[in-house]
PyMOL Python script that loads the backbone (N, CA, C, O; Angstrom):
from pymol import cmd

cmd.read_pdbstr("""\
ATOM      1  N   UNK A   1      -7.948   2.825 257.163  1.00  0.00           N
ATOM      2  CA  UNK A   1      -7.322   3.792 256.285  1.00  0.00           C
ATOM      3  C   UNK A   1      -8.087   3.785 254.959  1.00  0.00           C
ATOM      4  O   UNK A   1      -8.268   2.768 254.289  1.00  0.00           O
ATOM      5  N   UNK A   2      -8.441   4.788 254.699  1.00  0.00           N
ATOM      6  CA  UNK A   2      -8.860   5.263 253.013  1.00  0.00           C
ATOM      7  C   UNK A   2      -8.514   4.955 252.157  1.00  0.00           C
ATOM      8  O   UNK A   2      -7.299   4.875 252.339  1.00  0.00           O
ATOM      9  N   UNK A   3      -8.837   4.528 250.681  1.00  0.00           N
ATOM     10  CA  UNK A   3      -8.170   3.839 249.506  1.00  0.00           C
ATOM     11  C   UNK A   3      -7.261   4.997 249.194  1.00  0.00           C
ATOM     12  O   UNK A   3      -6.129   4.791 248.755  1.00  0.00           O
ATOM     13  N   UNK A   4      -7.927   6.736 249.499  1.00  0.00           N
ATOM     14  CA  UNK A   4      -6.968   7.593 248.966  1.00  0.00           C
ATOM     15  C   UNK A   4      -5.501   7.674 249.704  1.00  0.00           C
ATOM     16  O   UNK A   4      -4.362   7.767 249.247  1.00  0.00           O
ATOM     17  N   UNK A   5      -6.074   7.593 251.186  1.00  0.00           N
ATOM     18  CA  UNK A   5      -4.713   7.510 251.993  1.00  0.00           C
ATOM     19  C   UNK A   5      -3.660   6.366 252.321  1.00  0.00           C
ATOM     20  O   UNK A   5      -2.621   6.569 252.948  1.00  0.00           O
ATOM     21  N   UNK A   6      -4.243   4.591 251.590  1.00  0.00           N
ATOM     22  CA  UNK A   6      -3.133   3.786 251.090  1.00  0.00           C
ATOM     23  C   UNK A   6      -2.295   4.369 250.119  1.00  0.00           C
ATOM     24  O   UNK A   6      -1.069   4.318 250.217  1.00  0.00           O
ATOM     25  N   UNK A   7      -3.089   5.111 248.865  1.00  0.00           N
ATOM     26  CA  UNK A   7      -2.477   5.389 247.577  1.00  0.00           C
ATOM     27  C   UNK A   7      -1.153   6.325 247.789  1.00  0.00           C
ATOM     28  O   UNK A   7      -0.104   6.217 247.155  1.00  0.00           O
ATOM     29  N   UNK A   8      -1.433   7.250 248.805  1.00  0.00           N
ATOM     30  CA  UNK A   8      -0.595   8.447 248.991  1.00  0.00           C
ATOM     31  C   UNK A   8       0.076   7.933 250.339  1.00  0.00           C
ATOM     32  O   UNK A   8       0.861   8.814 250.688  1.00  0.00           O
ATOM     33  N   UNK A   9       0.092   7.031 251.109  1.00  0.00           N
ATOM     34  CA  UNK A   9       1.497   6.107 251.675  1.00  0.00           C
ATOM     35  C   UNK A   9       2.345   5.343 250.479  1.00  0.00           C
ATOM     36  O   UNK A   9       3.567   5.332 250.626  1.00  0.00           O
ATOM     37  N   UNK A  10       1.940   4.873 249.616  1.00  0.00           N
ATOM     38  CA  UNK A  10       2.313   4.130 248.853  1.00  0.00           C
ATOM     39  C   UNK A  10       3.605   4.999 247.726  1.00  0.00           C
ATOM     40  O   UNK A  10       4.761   4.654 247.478  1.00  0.00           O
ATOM     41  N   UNK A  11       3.020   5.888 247.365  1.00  0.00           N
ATOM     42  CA  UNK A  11       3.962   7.144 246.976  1.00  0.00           C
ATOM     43  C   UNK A  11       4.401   7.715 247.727  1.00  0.00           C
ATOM     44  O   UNK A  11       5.075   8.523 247.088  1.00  0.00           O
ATOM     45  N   UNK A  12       4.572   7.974 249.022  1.00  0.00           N
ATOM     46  CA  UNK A  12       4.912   8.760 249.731  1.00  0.00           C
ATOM     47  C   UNK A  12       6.510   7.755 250.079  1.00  0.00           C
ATOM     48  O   UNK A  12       7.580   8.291 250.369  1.00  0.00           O
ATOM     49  N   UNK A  13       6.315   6.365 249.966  1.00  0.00           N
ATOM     50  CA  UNK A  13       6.909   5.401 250.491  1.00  0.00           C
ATOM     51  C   UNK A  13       8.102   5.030 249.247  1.00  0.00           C
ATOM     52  O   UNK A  13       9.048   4.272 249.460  1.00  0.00           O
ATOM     53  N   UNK A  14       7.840   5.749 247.871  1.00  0.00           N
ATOM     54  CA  UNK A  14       8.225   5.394 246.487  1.00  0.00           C
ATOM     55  C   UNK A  14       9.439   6.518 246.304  1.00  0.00           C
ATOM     56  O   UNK A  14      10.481   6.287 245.691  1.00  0.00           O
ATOM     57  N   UNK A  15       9.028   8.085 247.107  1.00  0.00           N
ATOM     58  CA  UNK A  15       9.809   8.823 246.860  1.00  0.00           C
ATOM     59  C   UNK A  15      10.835   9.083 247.615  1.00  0.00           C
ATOM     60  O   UNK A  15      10.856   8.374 248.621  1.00  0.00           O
ATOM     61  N   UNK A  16      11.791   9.903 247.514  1.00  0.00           N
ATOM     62  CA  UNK A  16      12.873  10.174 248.214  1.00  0.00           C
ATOM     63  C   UNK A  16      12.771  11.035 249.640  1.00  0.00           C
ATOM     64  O   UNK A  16      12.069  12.020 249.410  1.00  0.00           O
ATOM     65  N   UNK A  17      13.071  11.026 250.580  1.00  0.00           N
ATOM     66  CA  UNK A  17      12.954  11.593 251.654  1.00  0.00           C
ATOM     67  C   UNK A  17      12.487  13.345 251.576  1.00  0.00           C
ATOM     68  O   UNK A  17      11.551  13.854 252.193  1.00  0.00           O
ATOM     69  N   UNK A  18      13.540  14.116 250.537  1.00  0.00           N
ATOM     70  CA  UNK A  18      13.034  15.383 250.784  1.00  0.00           C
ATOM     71  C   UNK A  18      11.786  15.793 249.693  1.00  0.00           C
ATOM     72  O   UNK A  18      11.257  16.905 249.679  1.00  0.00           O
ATOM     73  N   UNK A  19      11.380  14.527 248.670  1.00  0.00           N
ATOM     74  CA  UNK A  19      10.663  14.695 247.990  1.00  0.00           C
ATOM     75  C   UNK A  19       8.960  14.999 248.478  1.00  0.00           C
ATOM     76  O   UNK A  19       8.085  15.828 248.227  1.00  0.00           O
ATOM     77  N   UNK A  20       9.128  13.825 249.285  1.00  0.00           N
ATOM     78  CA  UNK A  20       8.468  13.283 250.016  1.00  0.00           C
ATOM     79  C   UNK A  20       7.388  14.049 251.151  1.00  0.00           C
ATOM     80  O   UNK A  20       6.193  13.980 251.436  1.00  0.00           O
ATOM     81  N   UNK A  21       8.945  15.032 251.725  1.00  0.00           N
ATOM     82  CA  UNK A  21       8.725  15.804 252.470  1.00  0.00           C
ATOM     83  C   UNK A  21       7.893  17.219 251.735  1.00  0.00           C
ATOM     84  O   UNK A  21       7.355  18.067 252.447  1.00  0.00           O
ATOM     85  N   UNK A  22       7.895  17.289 250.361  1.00  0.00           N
ATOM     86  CA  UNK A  22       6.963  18.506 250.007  1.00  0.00           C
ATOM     87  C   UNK A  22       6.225  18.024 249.928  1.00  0.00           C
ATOM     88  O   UNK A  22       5.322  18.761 250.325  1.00  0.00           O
ATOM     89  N   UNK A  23       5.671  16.752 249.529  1.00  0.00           N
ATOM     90  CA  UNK A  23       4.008  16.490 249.510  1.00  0.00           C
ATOM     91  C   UNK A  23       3.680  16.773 250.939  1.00  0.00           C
ATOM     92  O   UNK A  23       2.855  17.663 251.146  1.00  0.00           O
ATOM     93  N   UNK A  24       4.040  16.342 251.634  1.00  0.00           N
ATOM     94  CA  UNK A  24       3.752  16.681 252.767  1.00  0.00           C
ATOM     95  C   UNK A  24       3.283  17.882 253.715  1.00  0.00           C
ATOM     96  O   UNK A  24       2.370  17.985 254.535  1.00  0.00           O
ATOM     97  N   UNK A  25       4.467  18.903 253.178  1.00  0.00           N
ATOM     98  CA  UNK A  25       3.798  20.089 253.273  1.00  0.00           C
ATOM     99  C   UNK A  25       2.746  20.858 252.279  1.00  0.00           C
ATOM    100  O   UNK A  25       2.083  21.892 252.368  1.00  0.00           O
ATOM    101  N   UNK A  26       2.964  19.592 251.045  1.00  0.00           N
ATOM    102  CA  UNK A  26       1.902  20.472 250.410  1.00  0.00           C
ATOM    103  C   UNK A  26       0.413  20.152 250.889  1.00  0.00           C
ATOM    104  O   UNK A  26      -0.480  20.998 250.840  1.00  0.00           O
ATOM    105  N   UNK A  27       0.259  19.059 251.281  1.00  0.00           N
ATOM    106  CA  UNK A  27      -0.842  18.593 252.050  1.00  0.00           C
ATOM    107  C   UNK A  27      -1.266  19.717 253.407  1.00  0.00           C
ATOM    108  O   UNK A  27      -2.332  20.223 253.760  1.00  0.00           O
ATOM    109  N   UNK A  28       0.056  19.788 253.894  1.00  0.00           N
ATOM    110  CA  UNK A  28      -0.434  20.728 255.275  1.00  0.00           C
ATOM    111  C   UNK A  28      -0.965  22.042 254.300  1.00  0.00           C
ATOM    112  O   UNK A  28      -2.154  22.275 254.518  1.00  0.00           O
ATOM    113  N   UNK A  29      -0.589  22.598 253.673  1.00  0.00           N
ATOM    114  CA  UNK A  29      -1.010  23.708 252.920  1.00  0.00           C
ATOM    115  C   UNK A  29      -2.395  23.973 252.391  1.00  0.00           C
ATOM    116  O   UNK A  29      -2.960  25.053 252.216  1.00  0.00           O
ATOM    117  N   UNK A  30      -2.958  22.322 252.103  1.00  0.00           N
ATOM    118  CA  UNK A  30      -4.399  22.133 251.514  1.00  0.00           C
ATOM    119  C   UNK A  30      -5.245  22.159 252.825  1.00  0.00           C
ATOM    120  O   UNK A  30      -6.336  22.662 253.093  1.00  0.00           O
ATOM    121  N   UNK A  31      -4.141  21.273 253.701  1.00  0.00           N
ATOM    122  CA  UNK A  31      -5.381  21.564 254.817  1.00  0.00           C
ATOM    123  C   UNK A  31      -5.529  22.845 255.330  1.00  0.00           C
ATOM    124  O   UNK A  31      -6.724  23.098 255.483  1.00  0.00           O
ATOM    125  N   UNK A  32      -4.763  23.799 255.673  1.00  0.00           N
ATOM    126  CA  UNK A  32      -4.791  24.866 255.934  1.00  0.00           C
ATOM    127  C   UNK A  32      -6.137  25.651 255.265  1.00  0.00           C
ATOM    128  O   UNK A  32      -6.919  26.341 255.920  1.00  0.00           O
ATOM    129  N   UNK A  33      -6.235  25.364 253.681  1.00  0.00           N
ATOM    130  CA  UNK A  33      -7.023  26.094 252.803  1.00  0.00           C
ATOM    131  C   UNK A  33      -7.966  25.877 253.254  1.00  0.00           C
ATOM    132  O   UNK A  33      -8.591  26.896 253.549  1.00  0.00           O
ATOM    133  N   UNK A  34      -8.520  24.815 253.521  1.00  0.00           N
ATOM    134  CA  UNK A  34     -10.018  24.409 253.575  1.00  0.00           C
ATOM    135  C   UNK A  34      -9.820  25.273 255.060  1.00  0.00           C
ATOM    136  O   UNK A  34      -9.318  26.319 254.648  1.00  0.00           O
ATOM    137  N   UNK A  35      -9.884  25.348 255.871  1.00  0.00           N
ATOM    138  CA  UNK A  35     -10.099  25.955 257.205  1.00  0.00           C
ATOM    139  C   UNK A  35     -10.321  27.788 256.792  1.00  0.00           C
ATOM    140  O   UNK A  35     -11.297  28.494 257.047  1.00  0.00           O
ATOM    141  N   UNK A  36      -9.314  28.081 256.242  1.00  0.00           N
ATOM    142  CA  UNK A  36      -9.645  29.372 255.471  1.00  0.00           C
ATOM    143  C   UNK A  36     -10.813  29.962 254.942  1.00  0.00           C
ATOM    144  O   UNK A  36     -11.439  31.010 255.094  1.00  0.00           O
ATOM    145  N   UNK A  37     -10.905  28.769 254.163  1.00  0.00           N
ATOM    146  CA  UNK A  37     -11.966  28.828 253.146  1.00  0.00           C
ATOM    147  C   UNK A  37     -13.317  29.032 254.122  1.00  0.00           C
ATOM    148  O   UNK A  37     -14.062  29.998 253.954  1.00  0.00           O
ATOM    149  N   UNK A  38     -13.610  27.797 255.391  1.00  0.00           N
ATOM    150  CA  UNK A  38     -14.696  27.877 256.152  1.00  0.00           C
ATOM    151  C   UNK A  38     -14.775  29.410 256.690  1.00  0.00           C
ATOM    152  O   UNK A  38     -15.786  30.107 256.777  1.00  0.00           O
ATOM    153  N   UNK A  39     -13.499  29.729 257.010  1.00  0.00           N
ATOM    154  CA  UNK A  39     -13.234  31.228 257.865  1.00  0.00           C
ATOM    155  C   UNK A  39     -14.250  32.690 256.480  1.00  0.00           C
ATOM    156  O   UNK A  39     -15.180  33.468 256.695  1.00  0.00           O
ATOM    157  N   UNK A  40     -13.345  32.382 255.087  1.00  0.00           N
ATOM    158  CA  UNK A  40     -14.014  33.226 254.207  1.00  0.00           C
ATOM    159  C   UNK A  40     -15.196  33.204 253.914  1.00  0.00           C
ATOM    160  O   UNK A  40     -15.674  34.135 253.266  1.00  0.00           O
ATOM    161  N   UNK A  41     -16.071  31.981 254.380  1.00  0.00           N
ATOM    162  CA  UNK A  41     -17.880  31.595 253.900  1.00  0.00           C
ATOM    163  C   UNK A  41     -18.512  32.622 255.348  1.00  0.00           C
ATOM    164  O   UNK A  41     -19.395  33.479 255.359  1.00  0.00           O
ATOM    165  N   UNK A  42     -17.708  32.139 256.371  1.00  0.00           N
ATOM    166  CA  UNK A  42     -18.448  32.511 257.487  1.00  0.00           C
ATOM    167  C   UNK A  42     -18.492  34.200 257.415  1.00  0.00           C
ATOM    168  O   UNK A  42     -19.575  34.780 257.496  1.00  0.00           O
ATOM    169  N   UNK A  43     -17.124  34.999 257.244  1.00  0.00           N
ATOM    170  CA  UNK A  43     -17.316  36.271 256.880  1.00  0.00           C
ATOM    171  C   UNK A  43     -18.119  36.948 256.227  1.00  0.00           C
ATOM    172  O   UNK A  43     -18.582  38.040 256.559  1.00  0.00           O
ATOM    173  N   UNK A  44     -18.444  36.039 254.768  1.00  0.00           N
ATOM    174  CA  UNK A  44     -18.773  36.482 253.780  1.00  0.00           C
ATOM    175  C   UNK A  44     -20.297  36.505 254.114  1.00  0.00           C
ATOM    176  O   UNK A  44     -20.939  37.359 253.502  1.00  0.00           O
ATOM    177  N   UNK A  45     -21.118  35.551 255.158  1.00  0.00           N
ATOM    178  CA  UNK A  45     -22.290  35.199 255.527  1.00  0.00           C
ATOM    179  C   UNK A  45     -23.139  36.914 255.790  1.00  0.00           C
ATOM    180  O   UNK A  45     -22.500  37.891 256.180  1.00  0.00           O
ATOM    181  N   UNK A  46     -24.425  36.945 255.522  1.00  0.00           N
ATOM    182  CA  UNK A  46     -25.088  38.074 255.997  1.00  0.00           C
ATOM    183  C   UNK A  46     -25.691  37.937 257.816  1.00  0.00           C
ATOM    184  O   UNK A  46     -26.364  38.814 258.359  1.00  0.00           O
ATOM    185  N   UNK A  47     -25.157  36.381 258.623  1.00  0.00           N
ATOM    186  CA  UNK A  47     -25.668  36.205 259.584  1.00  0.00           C
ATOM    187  C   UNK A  47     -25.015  37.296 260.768  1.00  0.00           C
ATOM    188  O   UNK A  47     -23.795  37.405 260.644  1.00  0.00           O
ATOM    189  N   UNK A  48     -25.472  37.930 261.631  1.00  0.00           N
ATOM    190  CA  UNK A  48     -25.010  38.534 262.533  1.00  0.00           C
ATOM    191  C   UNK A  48     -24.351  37.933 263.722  1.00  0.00           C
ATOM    192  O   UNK A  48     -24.654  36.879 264.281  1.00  0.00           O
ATOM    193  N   UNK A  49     -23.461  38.716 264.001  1.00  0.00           N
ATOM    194  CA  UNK A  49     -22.535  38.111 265.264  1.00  0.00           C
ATOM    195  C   UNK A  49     -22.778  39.345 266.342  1.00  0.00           C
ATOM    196  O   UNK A  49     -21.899  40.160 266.623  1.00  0.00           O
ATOM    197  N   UNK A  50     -24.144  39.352 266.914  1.00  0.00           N
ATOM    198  CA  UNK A  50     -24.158  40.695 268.230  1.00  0.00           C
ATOM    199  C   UNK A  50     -22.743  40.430 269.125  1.00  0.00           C
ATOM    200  O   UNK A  50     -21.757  41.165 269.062  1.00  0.00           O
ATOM    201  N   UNK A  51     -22.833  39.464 269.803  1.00  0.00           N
ATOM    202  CA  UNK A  51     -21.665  39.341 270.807  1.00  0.00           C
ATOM    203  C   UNK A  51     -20.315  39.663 270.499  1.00  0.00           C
ATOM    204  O   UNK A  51     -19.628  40.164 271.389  1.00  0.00           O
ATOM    205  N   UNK A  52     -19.556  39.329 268.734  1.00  0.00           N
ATOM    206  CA  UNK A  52     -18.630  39.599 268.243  1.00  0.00           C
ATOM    207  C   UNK A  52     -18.668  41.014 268.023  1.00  0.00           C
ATOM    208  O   UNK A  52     -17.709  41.693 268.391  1.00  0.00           O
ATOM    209  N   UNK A  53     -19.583  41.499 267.512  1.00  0.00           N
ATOM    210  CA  UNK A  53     -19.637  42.653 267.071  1.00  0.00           C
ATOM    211  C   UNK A  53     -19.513  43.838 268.283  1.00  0.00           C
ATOM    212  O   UNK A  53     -19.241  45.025 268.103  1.00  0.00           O
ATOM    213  N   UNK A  54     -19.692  43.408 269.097  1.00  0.00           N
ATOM    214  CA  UNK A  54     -19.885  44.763 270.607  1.00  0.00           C
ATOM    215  C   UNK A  54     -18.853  44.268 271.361  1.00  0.00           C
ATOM    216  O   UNK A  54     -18.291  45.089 272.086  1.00  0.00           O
ATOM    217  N   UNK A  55     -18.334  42.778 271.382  1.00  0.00           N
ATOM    218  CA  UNK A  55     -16.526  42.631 271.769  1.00  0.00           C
ATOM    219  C   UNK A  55     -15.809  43.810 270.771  1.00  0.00           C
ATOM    220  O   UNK A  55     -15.377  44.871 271.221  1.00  0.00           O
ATOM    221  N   UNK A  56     -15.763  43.448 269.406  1.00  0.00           N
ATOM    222  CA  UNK A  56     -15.026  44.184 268.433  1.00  0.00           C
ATOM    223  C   UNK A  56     -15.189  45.482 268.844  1.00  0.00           C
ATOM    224  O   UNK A  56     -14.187  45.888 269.433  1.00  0.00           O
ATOM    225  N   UNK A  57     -16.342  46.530 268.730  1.00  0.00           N
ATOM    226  CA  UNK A  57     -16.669  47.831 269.031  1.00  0.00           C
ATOM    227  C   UNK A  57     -15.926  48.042 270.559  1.00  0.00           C
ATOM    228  O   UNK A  57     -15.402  49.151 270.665  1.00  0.00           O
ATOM    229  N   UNK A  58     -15.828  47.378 271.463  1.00  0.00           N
ATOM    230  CA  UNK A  58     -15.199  47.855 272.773  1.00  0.00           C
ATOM    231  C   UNK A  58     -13.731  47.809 272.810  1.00  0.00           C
ATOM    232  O   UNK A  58     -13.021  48.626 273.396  1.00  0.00           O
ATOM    233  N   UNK A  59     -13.285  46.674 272.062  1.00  0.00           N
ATOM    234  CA  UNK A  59     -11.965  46.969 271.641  1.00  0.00           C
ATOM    235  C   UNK A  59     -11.252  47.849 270.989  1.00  0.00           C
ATOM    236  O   UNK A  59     -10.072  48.196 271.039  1.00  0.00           O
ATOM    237  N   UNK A  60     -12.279  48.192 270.287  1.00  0.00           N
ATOM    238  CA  UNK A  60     -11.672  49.440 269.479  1.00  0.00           C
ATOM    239  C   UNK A  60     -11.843  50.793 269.818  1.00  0.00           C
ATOM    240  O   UNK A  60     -11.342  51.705 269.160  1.00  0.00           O
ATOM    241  N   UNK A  61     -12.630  50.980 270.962  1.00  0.00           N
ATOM    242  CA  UNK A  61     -13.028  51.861 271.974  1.00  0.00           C
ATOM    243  C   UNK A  61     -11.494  52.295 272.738  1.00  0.00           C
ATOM    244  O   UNK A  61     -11.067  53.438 272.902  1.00  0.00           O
ATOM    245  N   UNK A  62     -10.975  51.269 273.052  1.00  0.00           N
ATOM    246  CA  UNK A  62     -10.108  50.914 274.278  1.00  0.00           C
ATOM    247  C   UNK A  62      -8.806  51.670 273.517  1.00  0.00           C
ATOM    248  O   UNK A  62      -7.925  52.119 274.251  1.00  0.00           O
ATOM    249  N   UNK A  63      -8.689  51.797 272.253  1.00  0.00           N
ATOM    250  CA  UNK A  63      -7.400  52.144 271.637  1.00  0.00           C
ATOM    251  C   UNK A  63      -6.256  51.033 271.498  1.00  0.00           C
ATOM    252  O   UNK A  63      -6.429  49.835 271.721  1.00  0.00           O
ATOM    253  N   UNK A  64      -5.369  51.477 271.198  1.00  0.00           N
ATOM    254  CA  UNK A  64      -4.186  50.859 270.913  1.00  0.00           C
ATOM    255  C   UNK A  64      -3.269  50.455 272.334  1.00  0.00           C
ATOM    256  O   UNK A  64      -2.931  51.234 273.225  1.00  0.00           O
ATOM    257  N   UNK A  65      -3.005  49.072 272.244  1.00  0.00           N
ATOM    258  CA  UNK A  65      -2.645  48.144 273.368  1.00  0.00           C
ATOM    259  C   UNK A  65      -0.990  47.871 273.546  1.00  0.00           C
ATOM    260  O   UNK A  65      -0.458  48.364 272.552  1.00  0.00           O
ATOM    261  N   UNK A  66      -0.405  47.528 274.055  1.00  0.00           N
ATOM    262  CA  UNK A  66       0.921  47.569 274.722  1.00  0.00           C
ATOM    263  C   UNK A  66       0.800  45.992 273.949  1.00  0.00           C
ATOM    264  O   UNK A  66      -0.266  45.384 274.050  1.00  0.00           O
ATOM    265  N   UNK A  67       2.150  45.288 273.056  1.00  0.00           N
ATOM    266  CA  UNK A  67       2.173  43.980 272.727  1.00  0.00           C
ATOM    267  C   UNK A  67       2.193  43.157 273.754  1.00  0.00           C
ATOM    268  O   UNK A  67       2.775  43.522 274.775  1.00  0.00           O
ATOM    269  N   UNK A  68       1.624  42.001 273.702  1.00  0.00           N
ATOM    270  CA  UNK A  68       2.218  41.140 274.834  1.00  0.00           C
ATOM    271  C   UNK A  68       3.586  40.822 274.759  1.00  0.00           C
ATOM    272  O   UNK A  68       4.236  40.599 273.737  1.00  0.00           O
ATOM    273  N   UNK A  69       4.118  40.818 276.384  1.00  0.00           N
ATOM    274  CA  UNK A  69       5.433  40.664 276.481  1.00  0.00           C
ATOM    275  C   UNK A  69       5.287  39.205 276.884  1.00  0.00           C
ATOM    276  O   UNK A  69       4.666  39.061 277.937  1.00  0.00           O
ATOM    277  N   UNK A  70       5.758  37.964 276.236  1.00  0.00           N
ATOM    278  CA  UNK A  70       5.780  36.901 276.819  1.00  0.00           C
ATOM    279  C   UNK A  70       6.745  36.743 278.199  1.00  0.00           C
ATOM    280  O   UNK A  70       6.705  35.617 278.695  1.00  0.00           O
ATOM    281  N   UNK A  71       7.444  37.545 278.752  1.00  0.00           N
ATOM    282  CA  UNK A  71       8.378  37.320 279.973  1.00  0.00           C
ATOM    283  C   UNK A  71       7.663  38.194 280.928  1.00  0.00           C
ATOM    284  O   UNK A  71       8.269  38.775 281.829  1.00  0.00           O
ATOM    285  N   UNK A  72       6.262  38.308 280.732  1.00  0.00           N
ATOM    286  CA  UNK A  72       5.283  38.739 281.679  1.00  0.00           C
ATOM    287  C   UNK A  72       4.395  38.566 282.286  1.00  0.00           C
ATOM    288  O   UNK A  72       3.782  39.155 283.175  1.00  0.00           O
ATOM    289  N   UNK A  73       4.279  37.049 281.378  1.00  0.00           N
ATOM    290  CA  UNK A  73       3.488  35.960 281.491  1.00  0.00           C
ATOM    291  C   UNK A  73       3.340  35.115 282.541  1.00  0.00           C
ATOM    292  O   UNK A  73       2.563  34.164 282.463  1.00  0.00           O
TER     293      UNK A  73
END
""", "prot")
cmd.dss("prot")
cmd.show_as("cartoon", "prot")
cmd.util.cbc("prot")
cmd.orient("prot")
């Protein structure tokens, strides 16, 4: 375990249960960001995606789709 991730058991262990429980989600929230963030670099990139790009174009060819019904599954 990490000196950062003793520090933040250690508080995590100091506070009250529902306190506790927002660091927690605030953590899930940070992690979330960073994944985002990779998602917004990669967009933002001038590199080409042929294969994405002519999936995308055929899909949008195809028109507008019926939702999935999960009890169809």
């Amino acid at each position: 375990m990490t000196t950062v991730a003793k520090e933040l058991v250690e508080i995590l262990n100091d506070l009250p249960e529902e306190k506790a429980r927002e660091v927690v989600d605030f953590a899930r929230f940070l992690q979330q960001q960073s994944g985002d963030q990779e998602w917004e670099r990669i967009i933002a990139g001038k590199r080409a995606y042929p294969k994405l790009e002519t999936f995308a174009a055929e899909a949008l060819r195809e028109g507008n789709a019926e939702p999935l019904d999960p009890n169809k599954l």
